[in-house]
C-alpha positions in Angstrom: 118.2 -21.8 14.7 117.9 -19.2 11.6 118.7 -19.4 7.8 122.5 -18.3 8.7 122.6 -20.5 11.3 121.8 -23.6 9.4 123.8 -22.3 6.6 127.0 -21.9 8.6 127.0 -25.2 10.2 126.4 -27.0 6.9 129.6 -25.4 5.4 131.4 -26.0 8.7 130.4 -29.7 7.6 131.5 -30.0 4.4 135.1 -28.0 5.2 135.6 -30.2 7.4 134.1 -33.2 5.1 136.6 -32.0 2.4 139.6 -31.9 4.4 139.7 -35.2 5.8 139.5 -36.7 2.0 141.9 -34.5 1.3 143.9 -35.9 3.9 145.9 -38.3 2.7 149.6 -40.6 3.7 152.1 -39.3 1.3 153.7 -42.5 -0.7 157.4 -42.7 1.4 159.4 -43.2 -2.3 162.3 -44.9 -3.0 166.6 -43.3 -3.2 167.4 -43.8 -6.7 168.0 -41.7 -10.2 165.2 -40.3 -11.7 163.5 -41.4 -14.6 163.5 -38.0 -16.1 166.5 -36.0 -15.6 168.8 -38.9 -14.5 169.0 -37.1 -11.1 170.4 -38.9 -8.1 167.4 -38.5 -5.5 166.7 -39.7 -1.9 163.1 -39.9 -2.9 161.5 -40.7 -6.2 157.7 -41.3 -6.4 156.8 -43.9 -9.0 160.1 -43.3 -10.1 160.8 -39.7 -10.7 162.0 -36.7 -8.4 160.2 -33.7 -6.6 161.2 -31.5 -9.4 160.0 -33.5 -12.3 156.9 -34.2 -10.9 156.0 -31.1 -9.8 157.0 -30.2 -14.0 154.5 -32.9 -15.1 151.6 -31.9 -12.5 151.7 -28.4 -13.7 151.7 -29.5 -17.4 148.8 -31.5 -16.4 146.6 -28.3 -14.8 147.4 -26.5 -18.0 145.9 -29.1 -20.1 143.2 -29.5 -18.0 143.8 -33.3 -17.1 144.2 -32.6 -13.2 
C-alpha cells in the first residue's frame, strides 16, 4: 500500500464516519398553529412551522451561531 493508498482509505473512513453522525431521526412534530406566524400546520417542531424555522436557521448562519 502507497501514500495515496493510505490517504484514500482514511478519507473513505471519515466520509463515511461523518455521515452516520450526521444521520439522524427527524423529531415527528406535532398539528397545531405556529408560534410565529399563527399558521395552521400539520407539523410544528418545538412549536413552530417549516417556514419559520427554516427563517430562524438562516438568521442563525448569518450571525454565525449555527
Amino acid at each position: 500500500m502507497d501514500e495515496m493508498d493510505i490517504s484514500s482509505e482514511r478519507e473513505t473512513i471519515a466520509r463515511e464516519s461523518a455521515i452516520r453522525a450526521a444521520a439522524r431521526p427527524l423529531d415527528p412534530g406535532l398539528p397545531g398553529v405556529c408560534e410565529d406566524c399563527d399558521t395552521d400546520s400539520p407539523r410544528l417542531v418545538f412549536g413552530l412551522c417549516a417556514p419559520c424555522r427554516d427563517v430562524r436557521a438562516k438568521l442563525a448562519r448569518l450571525r454565525g451561531e449555527a
